[in-house]
Every structure is written in C-alpha cells, then in structure tokens.
N, C-alpha and C positions, 0 to 999 in steps of 0.2 A: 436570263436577261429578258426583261419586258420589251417586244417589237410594239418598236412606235409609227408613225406615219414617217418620221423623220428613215426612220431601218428600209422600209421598202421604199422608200425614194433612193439611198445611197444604193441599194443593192440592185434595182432596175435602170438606176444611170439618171435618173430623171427629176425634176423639182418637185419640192412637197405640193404644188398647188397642181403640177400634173396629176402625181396619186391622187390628190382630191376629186378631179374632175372624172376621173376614169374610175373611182371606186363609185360613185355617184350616178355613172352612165350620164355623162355631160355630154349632149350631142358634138360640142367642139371639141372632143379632145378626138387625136389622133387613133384609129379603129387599129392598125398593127402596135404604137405604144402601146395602145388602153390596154390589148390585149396581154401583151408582156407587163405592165404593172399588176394583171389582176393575174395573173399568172405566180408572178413574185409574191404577191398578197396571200396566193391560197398557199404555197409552200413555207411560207412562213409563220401561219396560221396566225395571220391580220385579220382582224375583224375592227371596223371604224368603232370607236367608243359610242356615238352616236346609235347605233343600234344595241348596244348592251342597255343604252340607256332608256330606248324607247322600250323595251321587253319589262324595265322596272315602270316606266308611264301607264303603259298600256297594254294592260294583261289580256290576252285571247284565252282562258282555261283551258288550254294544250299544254301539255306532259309529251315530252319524247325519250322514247327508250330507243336505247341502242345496243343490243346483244350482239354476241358471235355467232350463238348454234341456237336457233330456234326450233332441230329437228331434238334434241336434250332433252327428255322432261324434267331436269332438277331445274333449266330455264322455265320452261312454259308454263311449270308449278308456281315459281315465280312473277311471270309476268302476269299468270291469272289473279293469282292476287292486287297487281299493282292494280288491275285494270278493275278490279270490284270496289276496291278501294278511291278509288280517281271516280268513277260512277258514283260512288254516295256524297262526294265532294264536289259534283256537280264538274267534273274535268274531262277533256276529253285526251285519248290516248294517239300515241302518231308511233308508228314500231318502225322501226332500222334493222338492218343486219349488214353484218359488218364480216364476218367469215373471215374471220384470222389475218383480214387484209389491211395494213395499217393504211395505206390510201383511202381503201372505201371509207374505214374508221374516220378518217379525216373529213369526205365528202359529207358525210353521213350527220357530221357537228357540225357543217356548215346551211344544211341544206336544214338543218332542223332552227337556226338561228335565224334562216333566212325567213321561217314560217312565223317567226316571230312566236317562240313557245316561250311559257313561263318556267319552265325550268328540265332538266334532262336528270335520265336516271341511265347509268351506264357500267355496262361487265366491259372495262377494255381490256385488249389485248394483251395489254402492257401497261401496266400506271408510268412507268418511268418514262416513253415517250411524250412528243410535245403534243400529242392530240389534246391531252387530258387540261393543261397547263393555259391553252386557250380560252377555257371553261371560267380558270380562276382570274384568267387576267382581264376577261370582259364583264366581270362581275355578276355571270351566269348561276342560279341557284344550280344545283347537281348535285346527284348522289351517288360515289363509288360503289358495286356491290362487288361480291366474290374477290375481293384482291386485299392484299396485307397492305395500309398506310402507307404512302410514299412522302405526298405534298401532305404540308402544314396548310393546303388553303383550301382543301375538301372535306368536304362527308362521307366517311367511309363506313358501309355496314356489311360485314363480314363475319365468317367461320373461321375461327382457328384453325388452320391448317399445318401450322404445325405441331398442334397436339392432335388431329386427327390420324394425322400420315404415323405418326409416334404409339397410338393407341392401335391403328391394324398391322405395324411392323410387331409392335410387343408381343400384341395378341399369339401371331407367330409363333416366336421366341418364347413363350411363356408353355406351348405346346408340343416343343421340342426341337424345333425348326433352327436349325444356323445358317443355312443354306438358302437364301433368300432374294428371289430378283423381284426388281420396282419397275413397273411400266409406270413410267409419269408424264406429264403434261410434253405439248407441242413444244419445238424449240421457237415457236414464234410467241409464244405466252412464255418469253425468259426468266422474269421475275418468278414468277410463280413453279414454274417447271422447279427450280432453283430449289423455293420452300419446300417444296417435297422431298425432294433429295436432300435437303440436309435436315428433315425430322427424321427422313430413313436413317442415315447417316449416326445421327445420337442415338436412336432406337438403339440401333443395333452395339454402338458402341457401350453404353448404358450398362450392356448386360455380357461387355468383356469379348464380343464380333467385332468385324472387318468387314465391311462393305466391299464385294467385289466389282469391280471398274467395269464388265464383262457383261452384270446381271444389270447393269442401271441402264435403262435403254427407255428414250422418246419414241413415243406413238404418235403418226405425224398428226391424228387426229383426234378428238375424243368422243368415237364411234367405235359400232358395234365391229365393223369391216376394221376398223384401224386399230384395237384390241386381235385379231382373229390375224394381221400382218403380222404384228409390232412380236407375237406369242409366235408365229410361224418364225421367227429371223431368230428365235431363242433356240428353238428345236431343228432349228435347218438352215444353219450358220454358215453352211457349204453349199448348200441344193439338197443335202442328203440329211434324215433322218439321224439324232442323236437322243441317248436317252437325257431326260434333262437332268444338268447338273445343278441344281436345286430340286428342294421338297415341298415350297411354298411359292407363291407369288402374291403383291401388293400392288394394287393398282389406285389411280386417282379417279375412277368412274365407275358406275356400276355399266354403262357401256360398254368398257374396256372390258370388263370381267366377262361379259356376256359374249364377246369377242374369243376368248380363251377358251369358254365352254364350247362354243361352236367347232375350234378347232380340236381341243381335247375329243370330242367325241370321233370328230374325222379320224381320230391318229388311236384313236380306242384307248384313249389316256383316260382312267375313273378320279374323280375327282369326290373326295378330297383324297383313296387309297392310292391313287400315282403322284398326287401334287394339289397341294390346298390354295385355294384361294380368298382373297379377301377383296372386296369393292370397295367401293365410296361415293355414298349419297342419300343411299338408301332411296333411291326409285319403286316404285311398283312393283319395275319386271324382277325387282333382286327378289321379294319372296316366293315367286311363279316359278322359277329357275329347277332345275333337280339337279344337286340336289339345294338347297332352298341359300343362297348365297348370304356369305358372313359380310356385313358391310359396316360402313362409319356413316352417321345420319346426322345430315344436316336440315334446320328448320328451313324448307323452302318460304312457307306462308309467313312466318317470322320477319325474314330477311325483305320481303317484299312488303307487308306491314311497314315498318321501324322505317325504309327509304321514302314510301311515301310521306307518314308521318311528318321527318325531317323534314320535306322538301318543301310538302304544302305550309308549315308552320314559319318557313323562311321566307317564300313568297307572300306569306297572307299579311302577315307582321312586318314587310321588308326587313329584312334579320341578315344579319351573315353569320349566323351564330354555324360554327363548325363542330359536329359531331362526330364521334367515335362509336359507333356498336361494333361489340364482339363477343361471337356466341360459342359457345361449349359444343360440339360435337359430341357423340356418344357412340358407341358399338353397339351394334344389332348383332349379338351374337344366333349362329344358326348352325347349316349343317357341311357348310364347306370348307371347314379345317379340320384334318386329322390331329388327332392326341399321339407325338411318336414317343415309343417307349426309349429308355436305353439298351 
C-alpha cells in the first residue's frame, strides 16, 4: 500500500493540513502534535513527495550506502570499489551502518534522504521489509546488493546463492560426506537465512540425503566469534563435549568458518581428518587459514562496479530503468575437505 499524506493524517488523529505543517516545521503548528505526526511519519516510512522530487532538481553528487557489517571484508571489498568508482565520477560517498537493526536501517534512509543524496546503494537486512519499499515509492534511485529480488520496483545486483550454498553442500557430498551441518545466516536477515537452507536442502536431497533439523542452526552473527558459538552449541549441546555427529560442515562466511577453526583447534579437532569444512566468500583470510580453507567466491569488485554503474546512469539520464545483475559463484577448491573412503 502506498502511504500517502492522507495515511499519516488518519493514523495520527489529525488533518491533512496539520501533517503539512508539522512535516514542514511550521512554527504554528502544535510542538506535542507536530511531534506525534512526525513520529507517525517516521514509522510509516512517509517521506513528503516534495523531497523525492527536489533529490531528481537538484543533484548534490552524494551516493549513500548503507551496509550492515562494515567489520566483513566481502563488505569493505565492496564498498572500496563503490568508492573508486563514485571518485572518477566525480561523486562523493556518505556510509551508514545499520547492524542488523531494522530501526537504525530505517533512521539511516531517512537521514541519508534528508542530506538530500542522489541516490543509495544498500545490503538490507531484509528486502521484504518496508525500509526498502520507501526507496521505490519516493522515486529514489537505489541499488539492492547481496539479496535475491523481492520488489519489481528496484535494482538488484547479486550472487546466486542458491547455487552457491548447492556448490559447497555438493562439493561435500561428492567427497563422501552424508552427514552434514549448515551454519547459515542470522535469524534477523530471514529471507536470505531461508535461501541458504533451502540450496542446503536440494543439495542434499539431489543426491538421495535428508537434511537433519539438528544440524541446520543460525549464527546470531556473521563473525569470526559467532562461527566459534554457533560450532560450540554443535559440540556442546548440553554444556558437555560430544564427538560430532557429522563429518562436514557448510557455512555462509568465510568468518564463520574461521570461527570453527578457532574452536576446532581449542577442542583439538584436525580439520579436515575430524571434520571438513567449507566457507563462502572467498576472503583473504580463507587462503592464510591451515589448513588453507575450501570456499565459494563471490566477485566483490564486480558487485560493487555493476551498482554503481546502474545507479549513476539512472541519476545522470533521469531513468528508472530497473536492473537485474546476477552472478555465478564459483568454488575455490583447497585443503579443507577430506576425501572419505567407503
């Protein structure tokens, strides 16, 4: 549903000319109203048409991004590019972080509209939330990255994650593995958490497995500490040490992976002869690792390219022209899966 002027007038109690005066900062309007209309305005993610329109008038060459984890390097890989690229385009760049918090998320498209940018580049939380839906309905240029297509009314450029998650579950499987736990994404990134588990899910089913209910378990984060919990709650289900009932694990980060080697080593687990694993990202740290981590690689500099590209050619041309990039994944095979015999 498009919130109109008319939506936050019925749901703050008030007439469409009070919202006017109080989104406007009208000295006569009422300071306890004003405050509950703009109150009503930001949870409803109102924004006066008036300002989408002045952003299409009158361009400041600012670009805002809004990430989740800028401690990530498959992010800052990204963002470096956007920002070499906004540099030879004569742009300047404005950064957000948003840390899995759909409010800040919200503050964060608010405050960047209010700076009057020419357009936002953004990894949300969640595409299916209404942060995103703000974007399209005040005719704000944007560009989704890291999430599978939701809205018909964005630019989406993305990795297939569901052949990714399907390529390091295989890989597995193809090694002897049945036995198989998914460390995947936060339960606050639901969509996506989701995609994971269900390329796990076909993976495994593909090749005549069962996904156990047991082994699929969220990481509350996608850090090197919340890989090194999320592996701890696998092996110590009770407070106490068990041996693990799998021979492989798959994770969504090479973070997470690096999380598991941390604990593996505490627990004197050899990796890949107690339990193999596999990343996703292909970071840096994945080939520094010992032993040198199996990962799925996605093009950071790519992804960070092709959004600027999009964005600037939308703003420059006034366009709403809506794009789709979606890239192939690949496996970085290395030395952290065992071959198990029969």
């Amino acid at each position: 549903m498009k919130i109109t002027i008319k939506t936050v007038a019925e749901a703050a109690g008030v007439s469409i000319a009070t919202v006017s005066r109080a989104l406007r900062n009208d000295p006569s309007a009422n300071d306890e109203t004003a405050d509950r209309v703009r109150r009503v305005a930001r949870d409803l993610n109102y924004f006066p048409n008036s300002l989408a329109a002045g952003l299409r008038r009158n361009r400041t060459r600012t670009i805002g991004v809004i990430f989740n984890d800028l401690n990530n390097p498959f992010y800052t890989e990204i963002l470096g590019e956007i920002g070499e690229r906004l540099h030879e385009a004569d742009y300047s760049l404005v950064i957000c972080y948003s840390h899995y918090d759909p409010e800040r998320e919200q503050r964060n498209i608010a405050s960047l509209l209010s700076r009057r940018v020419d357009g936002i580049v953004i990894s949300p939380i969640d595409e299916r939330i209404r942060n995103l839906h703000v974007l399209a309905e005040n005719g704000v240029p944007a560009v989704i990255i890291d999430s599978t297509p939701y809205s018909d009314q964005l630019s989406y450029v993305y990795t297939d994650h569901l052949m990714g998650i399907r390529l390091s579950t295989t890989h597995l499987i193809e090694n002897g593995h049945a036995r198989i736990a998914l460390i995947t994404a936060p339960d606050q990134e639901e969509s996506r958490a989701q995609l994971f588990v269900r390329g796990f899910r076909e993976a495994l089913s593909a090749h005549g497995l069962e996904a156990s209910e047991e082994l699929i378990v969220h990481s509350p984060d996608n850090t090197i500490s919340g890989g090194y919990s999320t592996f701890r709650g696998l092996l110590f289900p009770e407070g106490r040490y068990r041996k693990p009932p799998f021979t492989g694990v798959v994770t969504i980060s090479d973070l997470l992976a690096t999380g598991i080697y941390k604990l593996a080593n505490e627990c004197d687990l050899q990796i890949p002869a107690d339990v193999s694993v596999v990343g996703y990202d292909n970071i840096e740290i994945s080939s520094a690792l010992t032993p040198p981590l199996t990962t799925v690689h996605q093009s950071r500099k790519r992804i960070g390219r092709e959004s600027v590209s999009i964005l600037l050619n939308n703003i420059e041309n006034e366009t709403q022209d809506i794009r789709r990039v979606s890239f192939n994944p690949r496996l970085v095979v290395r030395k952290s899966v065992r071959k198990l015999t029969p």
